[in-house]
C-alpha positions as CSV (number, residue, x, y, z in Angstrom):
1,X,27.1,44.3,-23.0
2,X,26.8,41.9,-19.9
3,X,24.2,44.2,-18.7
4,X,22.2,43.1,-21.7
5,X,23.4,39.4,-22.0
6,X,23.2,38.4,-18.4
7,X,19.2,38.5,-18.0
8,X,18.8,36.4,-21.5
9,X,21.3,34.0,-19.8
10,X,19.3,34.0,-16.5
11,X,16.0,33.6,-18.5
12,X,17.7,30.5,-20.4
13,X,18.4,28.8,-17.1
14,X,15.4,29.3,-15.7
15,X,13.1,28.5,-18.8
16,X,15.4,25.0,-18.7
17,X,14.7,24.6,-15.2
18,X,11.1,24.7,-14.7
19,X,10.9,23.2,-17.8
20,X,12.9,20.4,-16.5
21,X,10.8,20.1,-13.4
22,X,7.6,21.6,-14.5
23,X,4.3,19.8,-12.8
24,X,1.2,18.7,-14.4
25,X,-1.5,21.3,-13.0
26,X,-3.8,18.6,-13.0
27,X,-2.1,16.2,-10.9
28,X,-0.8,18.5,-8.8
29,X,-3.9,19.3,-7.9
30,X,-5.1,16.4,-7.4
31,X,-2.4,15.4,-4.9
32,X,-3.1,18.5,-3.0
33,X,-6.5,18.2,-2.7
34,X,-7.0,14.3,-2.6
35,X,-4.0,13.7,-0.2
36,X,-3.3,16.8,1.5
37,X,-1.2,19.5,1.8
38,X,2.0,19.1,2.9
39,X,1.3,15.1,2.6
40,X,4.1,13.5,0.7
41,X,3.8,12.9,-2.7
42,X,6.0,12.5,-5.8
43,X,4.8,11.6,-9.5
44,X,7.7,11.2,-12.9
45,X,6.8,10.2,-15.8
46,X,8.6,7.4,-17.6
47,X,10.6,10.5,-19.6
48,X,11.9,12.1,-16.5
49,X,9.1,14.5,-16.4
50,X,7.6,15.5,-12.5
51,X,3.9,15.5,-13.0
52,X,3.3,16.2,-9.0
53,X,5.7,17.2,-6.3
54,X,4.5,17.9,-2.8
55,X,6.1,17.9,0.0
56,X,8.5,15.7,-2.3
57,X,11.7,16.4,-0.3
58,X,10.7,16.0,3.0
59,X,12.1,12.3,4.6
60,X,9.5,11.0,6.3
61,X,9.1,7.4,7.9
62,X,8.5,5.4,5.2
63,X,7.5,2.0,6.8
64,X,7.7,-0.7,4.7
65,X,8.3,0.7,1.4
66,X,11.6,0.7,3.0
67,X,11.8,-3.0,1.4
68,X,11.8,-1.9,-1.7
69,X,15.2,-0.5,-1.2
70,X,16.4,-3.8,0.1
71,X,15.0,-5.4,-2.8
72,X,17.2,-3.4,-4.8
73,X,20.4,-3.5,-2.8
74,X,19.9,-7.6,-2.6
75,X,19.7,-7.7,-6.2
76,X,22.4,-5.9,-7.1
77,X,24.3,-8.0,-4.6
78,X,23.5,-11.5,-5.5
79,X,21.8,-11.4,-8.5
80,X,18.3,-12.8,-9.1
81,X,19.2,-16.5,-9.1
82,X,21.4,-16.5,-5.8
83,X,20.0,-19.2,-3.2
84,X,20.3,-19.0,0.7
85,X,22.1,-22.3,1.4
86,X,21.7,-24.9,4.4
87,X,23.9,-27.6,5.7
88,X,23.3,-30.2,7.6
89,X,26.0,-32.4,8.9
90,X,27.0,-35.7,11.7
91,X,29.2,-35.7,13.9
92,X,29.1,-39.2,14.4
93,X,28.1,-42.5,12.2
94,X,24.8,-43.2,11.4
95,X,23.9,-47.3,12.7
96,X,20.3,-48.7,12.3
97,X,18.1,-45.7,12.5
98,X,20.3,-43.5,14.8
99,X,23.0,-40.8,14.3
100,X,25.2,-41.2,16.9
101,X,26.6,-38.0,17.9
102,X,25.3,-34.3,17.2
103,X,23.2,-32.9,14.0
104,X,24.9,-29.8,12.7
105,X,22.8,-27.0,11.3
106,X,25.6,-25.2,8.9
107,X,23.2,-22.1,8.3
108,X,23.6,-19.4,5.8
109,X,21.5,-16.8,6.9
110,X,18.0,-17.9,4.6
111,X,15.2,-15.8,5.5
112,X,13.0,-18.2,3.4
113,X,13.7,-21.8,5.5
114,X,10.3,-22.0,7.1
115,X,8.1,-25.3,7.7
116,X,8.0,-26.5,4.5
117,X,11.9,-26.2,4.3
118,X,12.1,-28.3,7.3
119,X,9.4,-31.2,5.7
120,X,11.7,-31.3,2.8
121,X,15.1,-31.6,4.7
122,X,13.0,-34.4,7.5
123,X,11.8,-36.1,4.5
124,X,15.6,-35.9,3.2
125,X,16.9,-37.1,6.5
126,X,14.6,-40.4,6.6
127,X,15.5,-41.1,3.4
128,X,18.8,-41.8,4.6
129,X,17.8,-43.8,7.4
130,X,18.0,-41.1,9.7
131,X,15.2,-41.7,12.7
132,X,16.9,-40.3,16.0
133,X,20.0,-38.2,17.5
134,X,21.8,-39.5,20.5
135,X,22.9,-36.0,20.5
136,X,21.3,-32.4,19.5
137,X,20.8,-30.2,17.1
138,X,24.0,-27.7,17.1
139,X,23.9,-24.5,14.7
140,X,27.4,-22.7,13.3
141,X,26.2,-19.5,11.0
142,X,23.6,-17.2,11.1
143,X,19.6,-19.4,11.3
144,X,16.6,-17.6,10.8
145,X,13.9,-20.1,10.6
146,X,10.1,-19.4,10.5
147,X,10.9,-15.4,10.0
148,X,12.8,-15.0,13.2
149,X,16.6,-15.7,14.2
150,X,17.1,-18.6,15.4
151,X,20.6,-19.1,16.9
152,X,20.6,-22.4,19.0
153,X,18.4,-23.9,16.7
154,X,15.2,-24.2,19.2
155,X,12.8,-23.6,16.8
156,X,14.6,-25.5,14.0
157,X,14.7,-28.8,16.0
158,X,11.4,-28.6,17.3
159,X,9.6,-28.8,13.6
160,X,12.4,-31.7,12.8
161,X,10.9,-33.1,15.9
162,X,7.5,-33.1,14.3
163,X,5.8,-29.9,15.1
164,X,5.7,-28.5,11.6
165,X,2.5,-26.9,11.6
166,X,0.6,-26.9,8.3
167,X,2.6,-27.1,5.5
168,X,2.1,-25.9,1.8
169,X,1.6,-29.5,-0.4
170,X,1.9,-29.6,-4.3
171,X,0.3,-32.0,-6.8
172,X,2.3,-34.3,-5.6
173,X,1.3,-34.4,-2.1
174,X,4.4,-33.5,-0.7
175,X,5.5,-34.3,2.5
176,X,4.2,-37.0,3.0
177,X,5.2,-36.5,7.3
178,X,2.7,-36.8,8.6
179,X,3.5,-39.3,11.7
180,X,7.8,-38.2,10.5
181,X,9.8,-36.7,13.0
182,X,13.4,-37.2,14.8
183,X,14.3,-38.2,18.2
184,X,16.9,-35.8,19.6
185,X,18.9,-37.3,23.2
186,X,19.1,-33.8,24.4
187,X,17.4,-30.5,23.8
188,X,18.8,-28.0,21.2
189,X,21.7,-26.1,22.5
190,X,24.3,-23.9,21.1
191,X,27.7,-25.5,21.5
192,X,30.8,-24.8,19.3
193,X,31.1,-27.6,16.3
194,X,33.6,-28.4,14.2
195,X,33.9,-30.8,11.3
196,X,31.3,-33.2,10.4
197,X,30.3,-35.1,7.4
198,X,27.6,-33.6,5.2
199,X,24.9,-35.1,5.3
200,X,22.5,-32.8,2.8
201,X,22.5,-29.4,1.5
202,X,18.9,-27.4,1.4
203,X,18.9,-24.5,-1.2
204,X,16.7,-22.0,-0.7
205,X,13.9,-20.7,-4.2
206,X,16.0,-18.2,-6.4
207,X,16.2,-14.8,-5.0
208,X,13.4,-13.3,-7.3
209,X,11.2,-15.3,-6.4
210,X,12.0,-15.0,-2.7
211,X,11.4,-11.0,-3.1
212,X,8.1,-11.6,-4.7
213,X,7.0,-13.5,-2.1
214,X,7.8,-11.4,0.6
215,X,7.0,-8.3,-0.6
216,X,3.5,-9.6,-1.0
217,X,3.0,-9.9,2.1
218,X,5.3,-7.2,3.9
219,X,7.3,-9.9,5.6
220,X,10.1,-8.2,8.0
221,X,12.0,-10.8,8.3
222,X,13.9,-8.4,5.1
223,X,15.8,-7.4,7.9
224,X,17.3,-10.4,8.3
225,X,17.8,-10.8,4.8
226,X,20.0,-7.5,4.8
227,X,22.4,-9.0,7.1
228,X,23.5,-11.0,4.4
229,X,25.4,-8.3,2.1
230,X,26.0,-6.3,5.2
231,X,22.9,-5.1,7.1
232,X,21.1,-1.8,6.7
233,X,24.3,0.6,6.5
234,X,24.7,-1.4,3.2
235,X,21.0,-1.1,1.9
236,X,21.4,2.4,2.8
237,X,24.9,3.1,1.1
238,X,23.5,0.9,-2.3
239,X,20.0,3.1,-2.1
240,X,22.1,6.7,-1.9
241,X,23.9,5.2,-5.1
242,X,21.0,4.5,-7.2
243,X,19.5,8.1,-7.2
244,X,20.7,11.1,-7.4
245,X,23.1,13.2,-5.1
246,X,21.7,15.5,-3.9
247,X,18.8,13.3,-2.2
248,X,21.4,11.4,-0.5
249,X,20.4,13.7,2.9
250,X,16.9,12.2,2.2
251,X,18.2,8.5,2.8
252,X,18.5,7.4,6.6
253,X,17.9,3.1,7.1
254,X,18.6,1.4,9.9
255,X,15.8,-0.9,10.0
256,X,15.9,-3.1,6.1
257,X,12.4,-4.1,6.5
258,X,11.5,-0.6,7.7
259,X,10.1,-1.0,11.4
260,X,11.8,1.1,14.4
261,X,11.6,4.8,14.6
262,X,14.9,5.7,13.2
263,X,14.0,5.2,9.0
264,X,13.5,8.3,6.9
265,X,13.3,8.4,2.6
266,X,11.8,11.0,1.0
267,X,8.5,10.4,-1.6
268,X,11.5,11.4,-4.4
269,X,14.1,9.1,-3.2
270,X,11.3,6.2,-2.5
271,X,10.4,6.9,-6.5
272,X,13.9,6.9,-7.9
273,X,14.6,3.6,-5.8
274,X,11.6,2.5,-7.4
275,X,12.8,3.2,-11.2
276,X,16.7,1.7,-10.1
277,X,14.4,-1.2,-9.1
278,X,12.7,-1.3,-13.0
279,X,16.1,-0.4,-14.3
280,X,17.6,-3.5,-12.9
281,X,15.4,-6.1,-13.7
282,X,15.0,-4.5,-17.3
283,X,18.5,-5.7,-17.5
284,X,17.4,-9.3,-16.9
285,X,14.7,-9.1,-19.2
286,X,11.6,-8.9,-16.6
287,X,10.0,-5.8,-14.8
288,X,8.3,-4.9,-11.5
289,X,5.7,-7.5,-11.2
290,X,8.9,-10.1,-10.5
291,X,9.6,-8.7,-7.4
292,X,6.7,-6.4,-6.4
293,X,2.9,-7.7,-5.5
294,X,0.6,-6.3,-8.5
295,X,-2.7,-5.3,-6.8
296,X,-5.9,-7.5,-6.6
297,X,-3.9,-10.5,-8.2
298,X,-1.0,-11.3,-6.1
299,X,-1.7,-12.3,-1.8
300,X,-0.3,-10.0,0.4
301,X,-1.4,-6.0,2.0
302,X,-2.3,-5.1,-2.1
303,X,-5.0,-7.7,-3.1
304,X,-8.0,-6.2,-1.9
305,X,-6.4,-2.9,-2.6
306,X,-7.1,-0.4,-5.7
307,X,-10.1,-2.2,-7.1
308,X,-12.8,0.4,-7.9
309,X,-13.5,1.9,-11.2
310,X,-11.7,3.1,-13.2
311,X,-8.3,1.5,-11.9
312,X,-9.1,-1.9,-11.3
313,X,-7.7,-5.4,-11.0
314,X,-4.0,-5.4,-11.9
315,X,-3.6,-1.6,-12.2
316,X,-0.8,-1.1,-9.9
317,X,2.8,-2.7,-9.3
318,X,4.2,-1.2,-5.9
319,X,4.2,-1.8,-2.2
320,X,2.8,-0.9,0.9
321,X,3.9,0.4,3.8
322,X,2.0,1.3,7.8
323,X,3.9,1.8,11.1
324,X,0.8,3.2,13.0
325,X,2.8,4.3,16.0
326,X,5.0,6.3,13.7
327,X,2.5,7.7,12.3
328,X,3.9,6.7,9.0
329,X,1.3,5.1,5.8
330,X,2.5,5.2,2.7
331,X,2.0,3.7,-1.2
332,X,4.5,3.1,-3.6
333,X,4.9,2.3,-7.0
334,X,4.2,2.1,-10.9
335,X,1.6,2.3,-13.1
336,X,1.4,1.5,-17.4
337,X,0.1,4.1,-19.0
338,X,-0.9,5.7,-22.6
339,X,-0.3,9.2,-21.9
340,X,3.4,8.9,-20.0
341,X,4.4,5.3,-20.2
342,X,5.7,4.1,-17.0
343,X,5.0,6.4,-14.4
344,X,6.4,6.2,-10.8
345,X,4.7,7.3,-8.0
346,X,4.6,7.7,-4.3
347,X,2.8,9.2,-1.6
348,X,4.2,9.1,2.2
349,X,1.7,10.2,4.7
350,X,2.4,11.2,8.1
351,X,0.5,12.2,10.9
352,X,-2.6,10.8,9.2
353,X,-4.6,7.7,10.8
354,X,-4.1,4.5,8.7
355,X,-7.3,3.8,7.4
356,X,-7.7,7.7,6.4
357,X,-4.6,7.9,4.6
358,X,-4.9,4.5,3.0
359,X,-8.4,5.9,1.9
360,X,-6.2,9.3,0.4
361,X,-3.8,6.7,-1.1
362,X,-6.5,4.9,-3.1
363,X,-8.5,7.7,-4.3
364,X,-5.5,9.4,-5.3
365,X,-3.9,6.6,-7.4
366,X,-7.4,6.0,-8.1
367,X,-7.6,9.1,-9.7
368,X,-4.0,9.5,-11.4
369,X,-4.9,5.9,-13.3
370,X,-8.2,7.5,-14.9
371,X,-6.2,10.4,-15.6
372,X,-3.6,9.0,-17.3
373,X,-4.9,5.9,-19.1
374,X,-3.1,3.4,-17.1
375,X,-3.8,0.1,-18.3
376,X,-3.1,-3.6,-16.1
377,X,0.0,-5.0,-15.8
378,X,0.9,-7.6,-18.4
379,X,1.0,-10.1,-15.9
380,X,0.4,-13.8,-14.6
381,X,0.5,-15.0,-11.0
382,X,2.7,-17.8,-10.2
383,X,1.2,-20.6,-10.4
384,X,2.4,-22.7,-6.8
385,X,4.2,-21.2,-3.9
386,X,8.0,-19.9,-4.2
387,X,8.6,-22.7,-2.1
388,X,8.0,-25.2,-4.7
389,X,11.3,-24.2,-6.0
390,X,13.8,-25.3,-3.6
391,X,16.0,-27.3,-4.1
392,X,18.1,-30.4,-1.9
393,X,20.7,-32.2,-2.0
């Protein structure tokens, strides 16, 4: 009787599994031939369904698409509306023009306070009659300012002191500071402060819109950022939760804007970070396009990217990723279609020069778009810069 029973059982389990993880002949093809063998790639249907698997289990550097898993472990952390907040505080009183004693930088670790923070905050500061510092610019907390750390406050002082570069200016021709600046008595120095009376507080755009921005563009300074809900162990440990177990060997970040040598995902973990990404912000009401660059529409590695027949403008949601001396391209993301609703892709090449294995990337997604009937992204640009929506007090 078990004789007879065990092979129908055997035949049930393996029916459910292939099945469960059957491919699309198609598309596997097409990875295969268009990307390569043994060239990372990974393709699921919004359903669950794998339309392509190759090399799918292999970690691999994955450069920059290492963001998106920071994205996703900084949302979950601090929610989409969370801003990075500044301090700035006297030591001393403030008597025609001059602050007598030491400006306090009370940082809070924003990875978004660049120039135009710092015209906003000068503008701030002459407002309240503030020209000059007897003393200097002291920091307490973690600065990052213009995409790098910035723990005396060298660079910080030196845009309040006028060098601000060129700065983004709205409608309403903000700042006007041009010829504004502050005197400091002594160069920026890193001293330990206590007290002080607050003399403004700079909040940095929402969150969202911070993660738009520098996905765009690929900005590392996501590294930074990470430090904030605990550094890469913690975008790693929030990553390994978000997909499942057994790709948590697949999951190795100690970089959270992915540069270094040491960073290894997998196409299928890179994919099911991905679609905990989508998961996510469908529970705020929005989707990948408020976090991810959407290519040929948004500035950043994806605008001149995907924009031949029969993809097009607005075709794909995802992000980029190159570390040439790694040897490590890779191409990430989602695409709208008819056939399979959302379907999540991405392909990790290795060993491949960049602009060959960007050329594989395109053609391949290319290709999977026609295939499919992906259509563009509902979507709309923002109108002005995310750093139009700061905010100070």
């Amino acid at each position: 009787m078990i004789a007879r029973i065990f092979p129908l059982l055997l035949a049930a389990v393996l029916t459910s599994t292939v099945s469960a993880w059957a491919t699309d002949p198609a598309i596997q093809a097409l990875a295969r031939d268009v990307v390569g063998v043994g060239q990372g790639v990974y393709v699921v249907a919004e359903d669950g369904t794998v339309l392509a698997s190759e090399a799918a289990d292999r970690a691999v550097h994955p450069a920059s698409v290492t963001k998106i898993a920071t994205s996703l472990a900084l949302l979950q952390r601090l929610g989409p509306d969370y801003r990075f907040t500044t301090r700035l505080l006297a030591t001393g009183s403030i008597e025609a023009g001059v602050l007598r004693g030491d400006l306090i930088v009370d940082a809070g670790n924003d990875p978004f306070l660049v120039d135009e923070g710092a015209a906003l905050i000068l503008r701030r500061l002459h407002e309240l009659g503030i020209r000059s510092v007897t003393g200097g610019l002291a920091v307490r907390g973690a600065l990052v300012f213009d995409w790098e750390r910035d723990p005396a406050g060298t660079r910080f002082a030196r845009a309040l002191g006028g060098n601000l570069g060129t700065v983004w200016r709205d409608d309403d021709g903000w700042p006007p500071l041009r010829d504004a600046k502050l005197e400091f008595g002594r160069p920026a120095a890193k001293r330990e402060t206590t007290g002080g009376t607050l003399l403004l507080t700079y909040r940095s755009p929402p969150l969202l819109a911070i993660l738009k921005a520098l996905n765009g563009y690929s900005n590392n300074v996501f590294h930074f950022a990470s430090d904030t809900i605990g550094g890469p162990p913690a975008v790693a440990k929030a990553t390994a939760a978000a997909v499942p177990p057994d790709y948590a060997d697949e999951i190795v970040i100690d970089n959270g804007a992915g540069g270094g040598t040491v960073n290894r995902l997998s196409p299928r973990v890179a994919v099911a970070t991905i679609d905990a990404l989508r998961r996510e912000l469908g529970r705020l009401g929005r989707d990948l396009t408020a976090v991810l660059p959407v290519s040929g529409i948004d500035p950043g590695t994806l605008r001149e990217r995907l924009l031949a027949p029969p993809a097009g403008r607005g075709i794909v949601v995802g992000k980029t990723g190159t570390y040439g001396s790694e040897g490590a391209c890779g191409l990430a993301g989602a695409l709208r279609t008819t056939r399979h609703g959302i379907v999540t892709f991405a392909v990790l090449n290795r060993r491949v020069a960049v602009p060959e294995a960007r050329r594989r990337q395109n053609a391949f997604v290319e290709k999977l778009a026609a295939a499919l009937g992906a259509e563009p992204w509902t979507y709309t640009a923002p109108a002005a810069p995310a750093f139009g929506q700061a905010l100070i007090e």
